[in-house]
N, C-alpha and C positions, 0 to 999 in steps of 0.2 A: 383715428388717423385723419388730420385735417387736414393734409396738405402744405402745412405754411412750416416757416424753420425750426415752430417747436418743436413740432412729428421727430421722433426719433424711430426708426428700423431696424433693428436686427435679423439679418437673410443668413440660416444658417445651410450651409451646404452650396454656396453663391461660388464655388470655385467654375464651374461651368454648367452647360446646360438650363434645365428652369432653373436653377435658385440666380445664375447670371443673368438671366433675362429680367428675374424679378426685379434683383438690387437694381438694374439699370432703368427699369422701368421706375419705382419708387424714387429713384434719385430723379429722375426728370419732371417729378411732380411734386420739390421741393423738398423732399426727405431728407432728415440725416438719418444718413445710409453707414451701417456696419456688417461689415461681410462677413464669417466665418466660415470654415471647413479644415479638412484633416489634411489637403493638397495645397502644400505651400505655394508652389510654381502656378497652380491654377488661381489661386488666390490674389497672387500675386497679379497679374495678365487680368482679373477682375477688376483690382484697381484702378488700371493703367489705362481701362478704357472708360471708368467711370470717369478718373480724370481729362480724358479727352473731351467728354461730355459738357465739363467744368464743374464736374462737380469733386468735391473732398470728401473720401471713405476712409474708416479706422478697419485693417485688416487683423483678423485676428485667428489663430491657427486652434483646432478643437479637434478631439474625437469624442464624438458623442457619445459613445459606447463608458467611456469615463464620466462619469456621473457627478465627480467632484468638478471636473474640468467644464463641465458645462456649468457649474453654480459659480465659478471663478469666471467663467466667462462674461455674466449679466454683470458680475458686477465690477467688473474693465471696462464694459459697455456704457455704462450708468455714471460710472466714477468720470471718464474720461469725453462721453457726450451726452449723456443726460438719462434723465428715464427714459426706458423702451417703453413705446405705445405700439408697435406696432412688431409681431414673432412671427417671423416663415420657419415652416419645418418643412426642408428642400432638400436635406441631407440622404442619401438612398444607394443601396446596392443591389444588385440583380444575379445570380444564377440560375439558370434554366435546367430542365433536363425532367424527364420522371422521377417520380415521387421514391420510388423503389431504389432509384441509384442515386438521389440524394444522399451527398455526404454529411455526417456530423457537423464539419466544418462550415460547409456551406449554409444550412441552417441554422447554427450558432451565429453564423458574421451577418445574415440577415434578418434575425430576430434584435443581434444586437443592435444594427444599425437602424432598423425600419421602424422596429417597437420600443425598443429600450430607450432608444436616441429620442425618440419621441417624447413617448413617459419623461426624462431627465428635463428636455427642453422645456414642455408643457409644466410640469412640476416649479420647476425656477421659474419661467413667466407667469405662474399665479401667485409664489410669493412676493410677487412684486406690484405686479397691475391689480388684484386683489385688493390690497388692503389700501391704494390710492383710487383704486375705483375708476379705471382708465384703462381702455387699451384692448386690444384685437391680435388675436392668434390665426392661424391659418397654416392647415398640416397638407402638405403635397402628399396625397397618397396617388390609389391608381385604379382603373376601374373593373384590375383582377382583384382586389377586392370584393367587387360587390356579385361576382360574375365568374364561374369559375373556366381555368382556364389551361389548359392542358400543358402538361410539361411547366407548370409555373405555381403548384401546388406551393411549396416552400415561402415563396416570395409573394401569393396571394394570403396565405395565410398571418404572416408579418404585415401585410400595408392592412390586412382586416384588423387586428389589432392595434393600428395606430387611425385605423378610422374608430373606432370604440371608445377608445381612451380618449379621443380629443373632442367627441360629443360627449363623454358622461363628465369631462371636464370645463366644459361649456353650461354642462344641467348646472355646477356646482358653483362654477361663476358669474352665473346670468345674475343674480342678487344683486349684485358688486357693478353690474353694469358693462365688464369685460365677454366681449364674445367671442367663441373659438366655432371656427367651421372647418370643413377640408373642401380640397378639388384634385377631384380624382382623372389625372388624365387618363387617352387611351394612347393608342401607338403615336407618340411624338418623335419627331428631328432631331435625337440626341446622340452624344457621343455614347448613351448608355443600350440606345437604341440598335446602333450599326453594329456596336459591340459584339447584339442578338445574333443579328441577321446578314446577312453579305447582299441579301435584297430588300430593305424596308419597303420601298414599293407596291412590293406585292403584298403584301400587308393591307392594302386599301382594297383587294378582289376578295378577301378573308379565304378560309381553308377548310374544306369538307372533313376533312379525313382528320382535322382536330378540333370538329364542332366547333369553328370557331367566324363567325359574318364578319363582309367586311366594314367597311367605313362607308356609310350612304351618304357622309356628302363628296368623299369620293377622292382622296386625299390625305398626306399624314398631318397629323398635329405641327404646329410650329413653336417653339419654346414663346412667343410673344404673346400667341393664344391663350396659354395656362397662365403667362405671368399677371395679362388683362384683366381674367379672372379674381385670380391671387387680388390685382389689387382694390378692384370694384368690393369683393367679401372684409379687405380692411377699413372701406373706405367711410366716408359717413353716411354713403349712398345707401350703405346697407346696412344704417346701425338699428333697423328691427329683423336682422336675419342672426340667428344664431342657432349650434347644434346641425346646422345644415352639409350636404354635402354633394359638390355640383359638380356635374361631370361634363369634362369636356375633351369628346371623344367622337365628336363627328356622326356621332347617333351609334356608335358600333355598338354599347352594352343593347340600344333600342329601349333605352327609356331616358 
């Protein structure tokens, strides 16, 4: 991703939260910028401020969890503004609660959303940037991932798998010249956030009683933070990092 009109972007999950912060961000540093997600209305509301911006986005409505839908996606994206040089996987759902009283359900819609969606998007971005030898991926995972974390067994287990898959798909693209990394936030200012908690707040003092520190620099994530990142890892500033995965979490995992 070079920054000038040829850059094309694909932000999938861009209806709100990081993947909107992304696409706005990438659109301000000359991108053509394509949003998808599965919420039309948020989708849409993404547009409207990219356009405010002055910039021009193609919206395009997905559930990743549909595997054909996402290979019909790239290439609406491709047919209609160019090759993609440039994949966010931003797409993501969250339920919390003990592992014991996790439902089927609940673990089915976040495996299929967090790992599957993943796999399908990463899958489709290599048949593509691959065999042109071009182009940068970047998976939003999360830093329960790497860090375990109480009450969120289900949902660290899913972003672990989509931190897996999109380095061992980076081992197999590095050849080709395409690199895939993640950035794994910690507790950000999202609508998936307040969802959690009726306090995110306190979330920065962290909680004894579920093993879990707070935030030393003292403070929650802000969607601009993760997207800065996002775009630094596509950028050419970073085109000898790949297989990497950077967390930006205000030091809570403390590494």
């Amino acid at each position: 991703m070079d920054g000038t009109g040829g850059s094309v972007g694909l932000v999938i999950g861009a209806a709100s939260g990081v993947g909107r912060a992304v696409a706005r961000t990438l659109a301000a540093q000359g991108i053509r910028v394509a949003v998808a997600d599965a919420d039309r209305d948020g989708l849409a509301h993404t547009v409207r401020l990219l356009e405010e911006q002055g910039h021009k986005a193609s919206a395009h409505e997905v559930d990743v969890t549909d595997t054909a839908r996402v290979e019909a996606l790239f290439d609406e994206v491709e047919d209609g503004t160019g090759p993609v040089t440039a994949v966010v996987n931003a797409a993501g759902v969250l339920a919390t609660g003990p592992a014991a009283e996790c439902t089927d359900h609940d673990w089915d819609r976040m495996i299929a959303v967090n790992a599957t969606g993943v796999f399908a998007v990463g899958r489709a971005a290599a048949r593509r940037m691959g065999p042109r030898g071009e182009g940068a991926l970047v998976t939003v995972a999360s830093n329960a991932a790497g860090v375990p974390r109480s009450g969120m067994a289900a949902y660290a287990a899913s972003k672990a798998a989509a931190v897996a898959f999109t380095k061992s798909l980076g081992l197999e693209l590095a050849p080709s010249g395409v690199r895939c990394n993640v950035v794994s936030p910690g507790s950000t200012d999202t609508p998936m956030l307040r969802a959690m908690t009726a306090e995110p707040e306190a979330l920065v003092q962290g909680d004894a009683d579920s093993f879990k520190v707070g935030i030393p620099l003292g403070r929650l994530g802000q969607v601009e933070d993760v997207a800065e990142a996002v775009r630094f890892l596509l950028s050419g500033s970073a085109r000898h990092i790949t297989m990497h995965e950077l967390y930006v979490d205000g030091g809570a995992t403390l590494r």
